[in-house]
Residue frames relative to the residue before (quaternion, step in Angstrom):
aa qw qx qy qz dx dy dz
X 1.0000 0.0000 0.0000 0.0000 0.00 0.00 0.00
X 0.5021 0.7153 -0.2806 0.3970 3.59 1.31 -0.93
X 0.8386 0.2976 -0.0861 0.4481 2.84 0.86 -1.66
X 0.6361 0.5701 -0.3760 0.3591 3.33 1.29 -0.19
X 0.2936 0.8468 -0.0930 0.4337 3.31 2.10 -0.08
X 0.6433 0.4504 0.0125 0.6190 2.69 0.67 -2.20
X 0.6651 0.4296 -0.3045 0.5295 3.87 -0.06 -1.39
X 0.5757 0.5492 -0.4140 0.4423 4.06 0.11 -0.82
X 0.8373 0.3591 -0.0592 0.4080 3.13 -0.26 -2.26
X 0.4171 0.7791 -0.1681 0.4367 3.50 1.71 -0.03
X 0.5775 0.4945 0.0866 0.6438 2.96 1.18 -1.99
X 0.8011 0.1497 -0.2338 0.5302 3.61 -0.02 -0.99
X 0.4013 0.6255 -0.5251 0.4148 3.83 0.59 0.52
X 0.8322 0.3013 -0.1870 0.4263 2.84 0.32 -1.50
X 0.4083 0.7145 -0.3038 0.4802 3.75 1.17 -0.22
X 0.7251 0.4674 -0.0846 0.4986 3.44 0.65 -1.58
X 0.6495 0.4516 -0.3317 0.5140 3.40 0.83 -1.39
X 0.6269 0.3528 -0.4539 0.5258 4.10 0.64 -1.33
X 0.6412 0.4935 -0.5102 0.2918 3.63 -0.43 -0.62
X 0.6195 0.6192 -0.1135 0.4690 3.42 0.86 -1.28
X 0.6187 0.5353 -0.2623 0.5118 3.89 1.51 -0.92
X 0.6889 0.6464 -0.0758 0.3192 3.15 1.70 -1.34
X 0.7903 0.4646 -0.0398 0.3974 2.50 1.36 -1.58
X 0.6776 0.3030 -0.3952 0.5412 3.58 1.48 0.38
X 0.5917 0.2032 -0.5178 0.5835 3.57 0.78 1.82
X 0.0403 0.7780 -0.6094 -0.1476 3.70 0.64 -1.05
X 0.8196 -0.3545 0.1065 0.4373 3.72 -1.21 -0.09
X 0.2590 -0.8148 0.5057 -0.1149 3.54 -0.91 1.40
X 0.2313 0.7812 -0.5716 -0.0971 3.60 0.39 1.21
X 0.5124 -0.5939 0.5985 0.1630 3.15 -1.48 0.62
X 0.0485 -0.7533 0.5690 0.3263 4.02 -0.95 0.02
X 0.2810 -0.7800 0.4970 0.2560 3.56 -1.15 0.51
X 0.2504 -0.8423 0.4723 0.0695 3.57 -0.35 0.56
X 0.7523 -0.5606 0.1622 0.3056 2.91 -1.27 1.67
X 0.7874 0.2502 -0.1604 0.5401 3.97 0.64 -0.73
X 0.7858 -0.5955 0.1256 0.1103 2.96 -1.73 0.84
X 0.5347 0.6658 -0.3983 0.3349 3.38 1.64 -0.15
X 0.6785 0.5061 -0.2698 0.4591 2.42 1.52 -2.30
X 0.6415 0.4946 -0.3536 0.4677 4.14 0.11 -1.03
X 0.5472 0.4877 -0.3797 0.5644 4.13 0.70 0.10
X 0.6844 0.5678 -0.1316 0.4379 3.77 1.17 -1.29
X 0.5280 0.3927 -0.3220 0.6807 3.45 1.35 -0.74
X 0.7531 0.4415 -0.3390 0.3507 3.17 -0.64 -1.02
X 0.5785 0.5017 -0.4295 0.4786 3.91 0.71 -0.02
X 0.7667 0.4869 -0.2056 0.3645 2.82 0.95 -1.51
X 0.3594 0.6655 -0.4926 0.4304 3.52 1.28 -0.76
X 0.8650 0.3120 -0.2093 0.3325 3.25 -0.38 -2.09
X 0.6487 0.5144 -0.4418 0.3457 3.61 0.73 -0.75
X 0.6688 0.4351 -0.3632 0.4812 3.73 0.87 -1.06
X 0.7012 0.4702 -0.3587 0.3983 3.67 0.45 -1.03
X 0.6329 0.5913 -0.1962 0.4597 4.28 0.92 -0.98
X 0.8025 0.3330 0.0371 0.4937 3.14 0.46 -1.58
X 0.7363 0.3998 -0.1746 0.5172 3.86 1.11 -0.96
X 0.3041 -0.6866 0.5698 0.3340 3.21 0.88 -1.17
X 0.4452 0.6415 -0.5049 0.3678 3.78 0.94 0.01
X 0.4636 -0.7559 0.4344 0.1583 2.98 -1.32 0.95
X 0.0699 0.9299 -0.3436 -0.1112 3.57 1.05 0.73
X 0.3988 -0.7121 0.5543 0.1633 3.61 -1.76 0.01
X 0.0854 0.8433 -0.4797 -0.2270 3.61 -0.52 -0.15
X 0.2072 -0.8530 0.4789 0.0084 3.29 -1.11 1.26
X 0.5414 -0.6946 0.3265 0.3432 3.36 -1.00 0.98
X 0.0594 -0.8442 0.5292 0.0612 3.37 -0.20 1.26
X 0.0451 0.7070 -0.6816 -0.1834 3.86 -1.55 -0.54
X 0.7338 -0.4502 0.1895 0.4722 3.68 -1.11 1.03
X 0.8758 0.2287 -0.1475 0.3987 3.84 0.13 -1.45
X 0.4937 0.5574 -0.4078 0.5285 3.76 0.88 0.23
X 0.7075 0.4512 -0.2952 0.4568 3.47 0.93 -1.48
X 0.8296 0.3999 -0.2456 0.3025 3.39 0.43 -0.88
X 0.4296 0.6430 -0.2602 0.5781 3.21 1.96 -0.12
X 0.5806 0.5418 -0.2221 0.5657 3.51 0.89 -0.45
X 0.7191 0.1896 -0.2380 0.6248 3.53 -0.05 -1.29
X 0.5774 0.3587 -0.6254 0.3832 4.35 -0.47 0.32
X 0.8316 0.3368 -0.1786 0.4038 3.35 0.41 -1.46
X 0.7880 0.3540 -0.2934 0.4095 3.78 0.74 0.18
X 0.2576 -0.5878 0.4597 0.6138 3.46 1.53 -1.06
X 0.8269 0.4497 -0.1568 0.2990 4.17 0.31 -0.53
X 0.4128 0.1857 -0.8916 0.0166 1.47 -1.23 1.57
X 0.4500 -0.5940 0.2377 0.6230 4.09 0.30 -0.08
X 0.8454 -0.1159 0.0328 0.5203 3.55 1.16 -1.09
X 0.3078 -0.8258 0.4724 -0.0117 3.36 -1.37 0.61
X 0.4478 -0.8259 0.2304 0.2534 2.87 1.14 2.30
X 0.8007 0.3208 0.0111 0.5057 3.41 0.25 -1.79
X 0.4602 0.6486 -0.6056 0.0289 3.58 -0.63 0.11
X 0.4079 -0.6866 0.5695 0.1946 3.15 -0.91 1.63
X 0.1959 -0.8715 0.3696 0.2561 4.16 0.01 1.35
X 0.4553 0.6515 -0.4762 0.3761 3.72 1.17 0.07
X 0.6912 0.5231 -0.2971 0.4005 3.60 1.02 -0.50
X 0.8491 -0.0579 -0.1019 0.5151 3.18 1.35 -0.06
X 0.1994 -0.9080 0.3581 -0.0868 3.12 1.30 1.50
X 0.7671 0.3515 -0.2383 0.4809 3.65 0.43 -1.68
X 0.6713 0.5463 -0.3487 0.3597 3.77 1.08 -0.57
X 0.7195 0.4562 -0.1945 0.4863 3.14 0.89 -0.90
X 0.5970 0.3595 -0.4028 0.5933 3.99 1.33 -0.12
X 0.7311 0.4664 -0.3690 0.3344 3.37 0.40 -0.21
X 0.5352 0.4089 -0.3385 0.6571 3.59 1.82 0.04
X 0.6341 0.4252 -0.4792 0.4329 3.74 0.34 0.42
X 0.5911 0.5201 -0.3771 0.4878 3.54 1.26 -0.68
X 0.5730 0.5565 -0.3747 0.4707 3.61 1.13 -0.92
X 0.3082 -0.6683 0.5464 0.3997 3.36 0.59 -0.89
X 0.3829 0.7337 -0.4577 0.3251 4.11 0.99 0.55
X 0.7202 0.2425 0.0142 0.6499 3.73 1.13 -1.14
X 0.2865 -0.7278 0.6230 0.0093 3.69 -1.60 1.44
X 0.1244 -0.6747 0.7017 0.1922 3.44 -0.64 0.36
X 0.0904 -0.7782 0.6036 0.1477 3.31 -0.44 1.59
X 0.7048 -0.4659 0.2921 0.4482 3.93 0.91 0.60
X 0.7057 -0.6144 0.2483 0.2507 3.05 -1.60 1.03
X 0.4477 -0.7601 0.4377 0.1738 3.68 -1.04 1.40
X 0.6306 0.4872 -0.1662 0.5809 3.40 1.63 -0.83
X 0.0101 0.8550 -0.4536 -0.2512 3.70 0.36 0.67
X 0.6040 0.3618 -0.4336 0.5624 3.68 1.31 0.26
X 0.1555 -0.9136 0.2851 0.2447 3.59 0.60 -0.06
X 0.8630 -0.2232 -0.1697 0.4202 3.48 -0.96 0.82
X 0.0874 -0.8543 0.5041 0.0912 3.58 0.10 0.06
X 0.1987 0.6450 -0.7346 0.0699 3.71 -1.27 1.21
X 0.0314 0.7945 -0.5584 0.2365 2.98 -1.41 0.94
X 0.6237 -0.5620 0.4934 0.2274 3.36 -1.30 0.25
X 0.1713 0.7511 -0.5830 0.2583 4.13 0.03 0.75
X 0.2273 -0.6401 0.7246 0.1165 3.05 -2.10 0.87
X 0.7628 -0.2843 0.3391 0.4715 3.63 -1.17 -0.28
X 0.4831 -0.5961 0.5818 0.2698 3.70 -0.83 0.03
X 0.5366 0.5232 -0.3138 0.5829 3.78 0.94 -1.28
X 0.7691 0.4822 -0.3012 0.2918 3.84 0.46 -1.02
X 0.6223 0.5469 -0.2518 0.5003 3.27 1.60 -1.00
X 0.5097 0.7154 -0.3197 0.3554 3.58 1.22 -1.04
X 0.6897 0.4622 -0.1097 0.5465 3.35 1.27 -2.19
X 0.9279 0.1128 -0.0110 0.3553 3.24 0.84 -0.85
X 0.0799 -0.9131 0.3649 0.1633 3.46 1.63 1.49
X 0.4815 0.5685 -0.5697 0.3471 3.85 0.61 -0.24
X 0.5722 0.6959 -0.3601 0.2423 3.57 0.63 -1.04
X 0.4957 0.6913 -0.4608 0.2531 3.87 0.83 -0.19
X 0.8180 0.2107 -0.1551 0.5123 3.50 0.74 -0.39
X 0.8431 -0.4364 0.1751 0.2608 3.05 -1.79 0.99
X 0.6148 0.6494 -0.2046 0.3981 3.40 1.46 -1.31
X 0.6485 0.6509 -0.1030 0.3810 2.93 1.17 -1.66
X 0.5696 0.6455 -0.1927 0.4709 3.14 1.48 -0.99
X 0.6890 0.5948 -0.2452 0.3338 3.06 0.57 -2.04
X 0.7026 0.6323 -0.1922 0.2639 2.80 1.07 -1.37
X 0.7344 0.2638 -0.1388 0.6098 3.41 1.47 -0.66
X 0.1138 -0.7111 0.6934 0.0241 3.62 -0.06 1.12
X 0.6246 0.5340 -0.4373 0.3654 3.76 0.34 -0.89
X 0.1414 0.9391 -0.1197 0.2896 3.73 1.07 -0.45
X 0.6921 -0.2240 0.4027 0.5556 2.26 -0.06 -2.42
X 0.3793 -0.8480 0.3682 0.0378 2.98 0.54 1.53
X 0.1477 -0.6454 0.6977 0.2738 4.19 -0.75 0.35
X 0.3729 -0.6524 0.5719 0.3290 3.72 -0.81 0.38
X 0.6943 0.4977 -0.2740 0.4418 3.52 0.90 -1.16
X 0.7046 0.2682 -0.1542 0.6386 3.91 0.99 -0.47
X 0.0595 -0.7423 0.6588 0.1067 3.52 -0.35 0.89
X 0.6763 0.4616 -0.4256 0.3854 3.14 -1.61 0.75
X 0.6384 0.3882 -0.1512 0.6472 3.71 1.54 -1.09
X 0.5308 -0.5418 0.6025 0.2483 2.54 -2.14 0.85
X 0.2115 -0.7440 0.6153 0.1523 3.40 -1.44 -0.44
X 0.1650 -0.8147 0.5460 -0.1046 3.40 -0.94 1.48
X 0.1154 -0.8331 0.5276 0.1193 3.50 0.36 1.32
X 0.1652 -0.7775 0.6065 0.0178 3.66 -1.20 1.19
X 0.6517 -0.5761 0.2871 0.4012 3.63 -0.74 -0.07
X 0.7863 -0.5029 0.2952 0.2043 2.57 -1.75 0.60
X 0.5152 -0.7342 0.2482 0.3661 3.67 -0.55 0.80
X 0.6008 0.5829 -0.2191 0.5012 3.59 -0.68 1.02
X 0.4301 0.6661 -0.2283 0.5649 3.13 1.84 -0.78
X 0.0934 -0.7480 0.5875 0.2944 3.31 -1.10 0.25
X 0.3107 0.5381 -0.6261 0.4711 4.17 1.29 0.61
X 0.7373 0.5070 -0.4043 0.1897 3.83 0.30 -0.77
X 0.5862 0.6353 -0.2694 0.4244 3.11 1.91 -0.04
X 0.3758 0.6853 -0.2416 0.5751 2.98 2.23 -1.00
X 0.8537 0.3110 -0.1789 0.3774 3.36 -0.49 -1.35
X 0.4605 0.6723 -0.2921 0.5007 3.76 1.35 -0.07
X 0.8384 0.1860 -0.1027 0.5020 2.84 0.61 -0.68
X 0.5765 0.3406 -0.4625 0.5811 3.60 1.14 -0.04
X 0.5261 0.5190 -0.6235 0.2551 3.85 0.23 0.05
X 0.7077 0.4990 -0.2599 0.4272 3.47 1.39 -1.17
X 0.3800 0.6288 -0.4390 0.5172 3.79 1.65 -0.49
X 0.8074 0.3657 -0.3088 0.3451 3.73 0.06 -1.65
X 0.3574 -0.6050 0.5474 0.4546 3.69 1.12 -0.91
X 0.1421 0.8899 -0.4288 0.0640 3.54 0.63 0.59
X 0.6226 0.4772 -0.2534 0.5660 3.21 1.69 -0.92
X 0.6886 0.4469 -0.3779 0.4280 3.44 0.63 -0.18
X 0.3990 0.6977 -0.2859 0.5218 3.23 1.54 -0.80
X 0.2569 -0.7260 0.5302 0.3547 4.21 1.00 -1.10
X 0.3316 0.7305 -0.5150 0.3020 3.33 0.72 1.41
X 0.0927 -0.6920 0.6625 0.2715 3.66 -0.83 -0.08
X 0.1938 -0.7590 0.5715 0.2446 3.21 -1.35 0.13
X 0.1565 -0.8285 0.5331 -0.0698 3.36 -0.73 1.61
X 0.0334 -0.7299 0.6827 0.0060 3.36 -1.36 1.42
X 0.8062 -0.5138 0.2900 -0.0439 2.02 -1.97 1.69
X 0.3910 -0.8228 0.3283 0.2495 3.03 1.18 -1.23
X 0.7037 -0.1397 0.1310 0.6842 3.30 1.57 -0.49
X 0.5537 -0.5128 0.4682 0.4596 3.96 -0.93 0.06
X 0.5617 0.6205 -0.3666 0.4064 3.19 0.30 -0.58
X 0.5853 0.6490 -0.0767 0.4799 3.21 1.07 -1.90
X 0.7573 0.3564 -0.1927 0.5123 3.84 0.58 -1.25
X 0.7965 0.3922 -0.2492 0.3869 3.61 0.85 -0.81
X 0.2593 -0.8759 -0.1766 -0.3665 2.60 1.54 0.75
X 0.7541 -0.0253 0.4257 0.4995 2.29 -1.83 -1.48
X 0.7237 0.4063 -0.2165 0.5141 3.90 0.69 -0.77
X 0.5007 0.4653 -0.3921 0.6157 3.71 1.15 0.17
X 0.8128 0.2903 -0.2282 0.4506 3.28 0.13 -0.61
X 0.3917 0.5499 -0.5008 0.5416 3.73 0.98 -0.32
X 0.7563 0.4786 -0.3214 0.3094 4.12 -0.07 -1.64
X 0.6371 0.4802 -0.3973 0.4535 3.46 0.94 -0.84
X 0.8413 0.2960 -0.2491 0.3775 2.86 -0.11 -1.10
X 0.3806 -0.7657 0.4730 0.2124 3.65 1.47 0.37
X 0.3711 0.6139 -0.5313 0.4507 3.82 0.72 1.07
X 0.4246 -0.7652 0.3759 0.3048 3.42 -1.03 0.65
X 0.2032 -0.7700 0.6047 -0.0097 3.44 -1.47 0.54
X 0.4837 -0.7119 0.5073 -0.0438 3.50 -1.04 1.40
X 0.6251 0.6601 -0.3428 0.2366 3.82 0.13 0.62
X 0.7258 -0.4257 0.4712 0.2643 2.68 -1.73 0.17
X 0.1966 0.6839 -0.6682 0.2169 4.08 -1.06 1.00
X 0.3409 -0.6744 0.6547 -0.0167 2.60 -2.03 0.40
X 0.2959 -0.8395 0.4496 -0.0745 3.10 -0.78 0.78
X 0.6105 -0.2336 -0.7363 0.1747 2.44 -0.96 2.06
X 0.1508 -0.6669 0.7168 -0.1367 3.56 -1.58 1.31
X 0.5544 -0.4895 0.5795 0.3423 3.25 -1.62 0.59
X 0.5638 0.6949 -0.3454 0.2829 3.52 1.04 -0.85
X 0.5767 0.4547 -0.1788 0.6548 3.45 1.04 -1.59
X 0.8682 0.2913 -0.2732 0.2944 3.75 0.14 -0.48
X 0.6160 0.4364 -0.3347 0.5639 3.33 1.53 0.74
X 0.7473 0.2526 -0.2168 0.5751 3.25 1.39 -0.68
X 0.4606 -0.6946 0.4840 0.2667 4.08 -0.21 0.94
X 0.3274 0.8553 -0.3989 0.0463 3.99 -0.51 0.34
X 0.4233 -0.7312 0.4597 0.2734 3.29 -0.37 1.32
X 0.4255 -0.6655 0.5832 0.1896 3.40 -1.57 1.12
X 0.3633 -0.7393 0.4798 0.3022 3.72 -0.40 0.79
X 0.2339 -0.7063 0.6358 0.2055 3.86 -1.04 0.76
X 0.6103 0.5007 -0.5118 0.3390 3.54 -1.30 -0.51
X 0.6997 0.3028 -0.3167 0.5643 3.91 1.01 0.91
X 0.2707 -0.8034 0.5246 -0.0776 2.79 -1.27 1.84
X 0.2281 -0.7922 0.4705 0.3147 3.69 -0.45 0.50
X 0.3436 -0.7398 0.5767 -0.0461 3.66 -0.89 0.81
X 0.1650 -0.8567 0.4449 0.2022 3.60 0.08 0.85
X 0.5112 0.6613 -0.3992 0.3768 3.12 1.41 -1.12
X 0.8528 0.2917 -0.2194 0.3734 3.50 -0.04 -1.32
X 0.5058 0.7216 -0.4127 0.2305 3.90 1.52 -0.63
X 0.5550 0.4893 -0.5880 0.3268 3.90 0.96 -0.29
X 0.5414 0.6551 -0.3725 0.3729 3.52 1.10 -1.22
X 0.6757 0.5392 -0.3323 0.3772 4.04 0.62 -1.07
X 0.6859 0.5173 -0.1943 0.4734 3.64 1.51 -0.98
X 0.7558 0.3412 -0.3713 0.4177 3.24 0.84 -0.25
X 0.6036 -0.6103 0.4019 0.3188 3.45 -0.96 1.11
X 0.6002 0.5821 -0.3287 0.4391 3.53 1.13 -1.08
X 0.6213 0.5594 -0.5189 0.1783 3.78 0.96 -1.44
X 0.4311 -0.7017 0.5296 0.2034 3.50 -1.92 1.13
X 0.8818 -0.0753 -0.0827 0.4582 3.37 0.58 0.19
X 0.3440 -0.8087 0.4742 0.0528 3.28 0.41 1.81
X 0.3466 -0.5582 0.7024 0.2737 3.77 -1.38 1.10
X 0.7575 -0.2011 0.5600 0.2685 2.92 -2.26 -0.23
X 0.2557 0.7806 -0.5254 0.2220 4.18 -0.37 0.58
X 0.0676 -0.8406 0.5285 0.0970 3.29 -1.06 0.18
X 0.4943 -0.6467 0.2726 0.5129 3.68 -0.05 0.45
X 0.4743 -0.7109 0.4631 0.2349 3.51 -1.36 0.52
X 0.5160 -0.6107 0.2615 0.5407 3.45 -1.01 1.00
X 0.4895 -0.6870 0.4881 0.2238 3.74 -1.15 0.05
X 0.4024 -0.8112 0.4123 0.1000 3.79 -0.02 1.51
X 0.0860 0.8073 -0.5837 0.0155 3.69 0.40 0.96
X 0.1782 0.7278 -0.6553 -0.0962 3.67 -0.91 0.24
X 0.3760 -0.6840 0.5318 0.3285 3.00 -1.90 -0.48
X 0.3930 -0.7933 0.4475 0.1260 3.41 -0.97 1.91
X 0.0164 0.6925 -0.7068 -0.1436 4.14 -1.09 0.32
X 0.5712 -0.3875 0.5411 0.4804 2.97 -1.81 -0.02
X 0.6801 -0.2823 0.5523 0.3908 3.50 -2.24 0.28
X 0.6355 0.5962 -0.3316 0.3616 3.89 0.49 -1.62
X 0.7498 0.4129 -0.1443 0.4964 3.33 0.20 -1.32
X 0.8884 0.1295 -0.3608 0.2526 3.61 0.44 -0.32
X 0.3008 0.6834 -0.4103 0.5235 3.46 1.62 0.79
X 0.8162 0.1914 -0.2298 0.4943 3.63 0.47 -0.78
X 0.7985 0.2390 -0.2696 0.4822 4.39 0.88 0.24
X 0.3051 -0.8053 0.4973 0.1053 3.26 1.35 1.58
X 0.7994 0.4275 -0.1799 0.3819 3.88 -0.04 -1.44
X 0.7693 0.3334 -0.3377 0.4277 3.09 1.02 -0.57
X 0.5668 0.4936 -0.3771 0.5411 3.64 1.19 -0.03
X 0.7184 0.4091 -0.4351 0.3566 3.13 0.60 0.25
X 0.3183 0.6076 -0.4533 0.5692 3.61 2.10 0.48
X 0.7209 0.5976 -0.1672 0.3086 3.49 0.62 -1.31
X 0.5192 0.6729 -0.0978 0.5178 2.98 2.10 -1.09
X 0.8475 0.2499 -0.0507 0.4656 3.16 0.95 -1.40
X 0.4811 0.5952 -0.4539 0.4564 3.56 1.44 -0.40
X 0.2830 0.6702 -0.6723 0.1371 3.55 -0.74 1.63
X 0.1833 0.8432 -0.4989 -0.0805 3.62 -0.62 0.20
X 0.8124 -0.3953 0.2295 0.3621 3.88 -1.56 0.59
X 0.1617 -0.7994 0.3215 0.4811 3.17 -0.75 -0.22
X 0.2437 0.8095 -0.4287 0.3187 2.89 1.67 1.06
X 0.6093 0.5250 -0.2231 0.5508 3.55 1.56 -0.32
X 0.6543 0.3807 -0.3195 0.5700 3.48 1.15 -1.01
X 0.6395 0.4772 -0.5016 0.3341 3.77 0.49 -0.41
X 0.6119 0.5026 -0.4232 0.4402 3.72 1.05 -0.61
X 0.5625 0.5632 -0.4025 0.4521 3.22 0.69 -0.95
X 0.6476 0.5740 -0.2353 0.4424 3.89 0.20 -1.17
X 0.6893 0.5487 -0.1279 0.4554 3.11 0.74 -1.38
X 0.6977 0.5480 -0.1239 0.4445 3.56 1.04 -1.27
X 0.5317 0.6903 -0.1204 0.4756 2.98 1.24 -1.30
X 0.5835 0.5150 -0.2056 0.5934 3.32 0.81 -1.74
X 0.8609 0.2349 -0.2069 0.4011 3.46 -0.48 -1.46
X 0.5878 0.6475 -0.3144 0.3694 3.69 0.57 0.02
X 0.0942 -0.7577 0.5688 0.3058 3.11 1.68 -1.68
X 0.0044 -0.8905 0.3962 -0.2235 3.40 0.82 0.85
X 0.1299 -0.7033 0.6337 0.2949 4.07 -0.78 -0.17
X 0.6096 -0.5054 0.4208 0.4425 3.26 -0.95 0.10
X 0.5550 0.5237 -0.4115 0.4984 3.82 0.83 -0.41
X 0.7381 0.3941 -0.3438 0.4262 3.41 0.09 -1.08
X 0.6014 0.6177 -0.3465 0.3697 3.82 0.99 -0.86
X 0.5688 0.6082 -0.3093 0.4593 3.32 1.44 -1.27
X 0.5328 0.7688 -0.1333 0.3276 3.49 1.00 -1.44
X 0.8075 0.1200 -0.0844 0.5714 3.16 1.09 -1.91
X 0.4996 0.5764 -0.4887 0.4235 3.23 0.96 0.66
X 0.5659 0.4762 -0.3921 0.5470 3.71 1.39 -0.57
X 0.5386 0.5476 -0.4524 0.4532 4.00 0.77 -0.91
X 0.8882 0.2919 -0.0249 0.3539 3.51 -0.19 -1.78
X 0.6917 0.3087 -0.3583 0.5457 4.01 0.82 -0.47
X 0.3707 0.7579 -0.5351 -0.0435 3.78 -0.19 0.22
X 0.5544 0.4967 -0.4706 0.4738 3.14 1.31 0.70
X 0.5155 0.4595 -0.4902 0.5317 3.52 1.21 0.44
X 0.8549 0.2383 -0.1481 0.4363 3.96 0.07 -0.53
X 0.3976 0.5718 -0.4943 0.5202 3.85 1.30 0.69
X 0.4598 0.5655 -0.4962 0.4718 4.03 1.14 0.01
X 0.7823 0.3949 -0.2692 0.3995 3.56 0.32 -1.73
X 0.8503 0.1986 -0.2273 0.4312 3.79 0.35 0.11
X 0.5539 -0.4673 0.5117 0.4615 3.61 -1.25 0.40
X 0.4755 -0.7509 0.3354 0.3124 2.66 -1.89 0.46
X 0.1063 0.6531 -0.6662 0.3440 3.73 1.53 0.90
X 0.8333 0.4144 -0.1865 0.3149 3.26 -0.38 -1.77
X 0.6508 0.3948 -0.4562 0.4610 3.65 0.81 -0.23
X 0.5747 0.5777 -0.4710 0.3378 3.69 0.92 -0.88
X 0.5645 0.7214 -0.2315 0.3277 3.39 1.02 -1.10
X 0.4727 0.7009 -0.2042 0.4935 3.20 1.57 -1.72
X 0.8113 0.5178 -0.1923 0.1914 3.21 -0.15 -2.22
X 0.6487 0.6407 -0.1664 0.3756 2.37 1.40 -2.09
């Protein structure tokens, strides 16, 4: 009888204790989003909250304005790794004022980055090259095959709204006078490319990118300086109509990662991983980059970022929770 006792109170120990593992994260969906950082970003989180927390997590197909519309007006998802906040600014400040939505702080710690950039190899051969001016200066360079004699600046892709940007700062910089053409690409695909094929053959190339991409993280490229961003004059740069665009440069981009109020009131510890999980996008381009050359899912990427960066993510958790991880 003793032992049948024991064996019971056994059973419901260990029961109680899992229930009890659960119950200071319990179920945790996550949203994953359509492109490769943010869907790299869940997947970490999955394993860290689900390994390391014991939370019982989910991932759901998310995108920026549905997702965040959802978690104000439903509580759900709990969180939404990536959200890039210019896309959906007034919603998402106006659920933090409510107290419905957390900015658990910024996932990109250099955040987003677009910009103007040549090859690295090019700056190497030619260190003056770092800034915009420097450029101008050498249309011959960067040759337009179709226009001899002109340079050639490849801009986005039509439909784009940088392509409206870069329209109008070509005519801001004086690029055509400068002997520049401006050349699209035609599609993303189209631009990367043009920057794939620039690397082989290690010849220089003028463009437009963004940042963080497998692109930037397979193909090295200096960001061009001598351009300043200027809020006053920047609504004027976006609008295709604007009549006489200033000088401007894009602004960094604020990426963070949103939860519900719900979730982070009732799994203190683990929002406070969430809190701290921020990283470069010098890491997310390799990652991105890997991925690519691997043929990779985003799960498995997540994976070899937990294998290979653990001095980048051994910050965001104690080290109970990282041993856990390893293990």
């Amino acid at each position: 009888m003793k032992r049948l006792i024991f064996s019971i109170s056994s059973v419901l120990v260990f029961f109680g204790w899992s229930n009890i593992a659960f119950a200071g994260c319990g179920k945790v969906t996550i949203a994953e989003m359509t492109w490769g950082s943010a869907a790299v970003a869940a997947h970490v989180q999955n394993t860290i909250l689900s390994k390391g927390f014991g939370c019982k997590t989910e991932l759901v197909p998310g995108d920026t304005v549905p997702t965040v519309t959802s978690m104000t007006e439903k509580g759900e998802p709990d969180l939404a790794p990536e959200v890039w906040i210019n896309s959906a600014r007034k919603v998402v400040e106006k659920a933090v004022a409510e107290g419905r939505l957390k900015i658990a702080g910024e996932i990109l710690s250099d955040g987003g980055e677009e910009g103007w950039w040549v090859p690295e190899y090019v700056v190497k051969k030619y260190p003056n090259l770092k800034t915009l001016q420097a450029v101008l200066a050498k249309p011959g360079l960067f040759p337009d095959k179709e226009e001899p004699g002109k340079g050639r600046f490849y801009t986005c892709p039509p439909g784009w709204a940088c392509e409206i940007v870069n329209k109008n700062l070509y005519k801001a910089y004086g690029l055509k006078k400068a002997g520049f053409t401006i050349f699209n690409p035609g599609s993303g695909k189209g631009l990367s490319a043009a920057i794939a094929q620039a690397y082989e053959r290690k010849k220089p190339i003028f463009t437009y990118y963004w940042a963080p991409t497998a692109v930037l993280g397979k193909y090295p490229m200096v960001k061009l300086g001598g351009m300043k961003h200027d809020a006053k004059s920047w609504s004027c740069v976006t609008n295709k109509d604007c009549a006489s665009p200033k000088k401007n440069m894009y602004p960094k981009s604020t990426v963070v990662t949103v939860a519900t109020s719900d979730f982070a009131n009732k799994n203190t510890e683990a929002y406070g991983f969430i809190s701290k999980f921020s990283w470069p996008n010098k890491v997310v381009n390799e990652l991105l980059a890997w991925k690519e050359k691997t043929r990779s899912t985003a799960a498995e990427t997540a994976n070899h970022f937990i294998a290979n960066y653990k001095g980048t993510w051994s910050s965001w958790v104690s080290a109970e929770v990282a041993a856990k991880i390893n293990k």
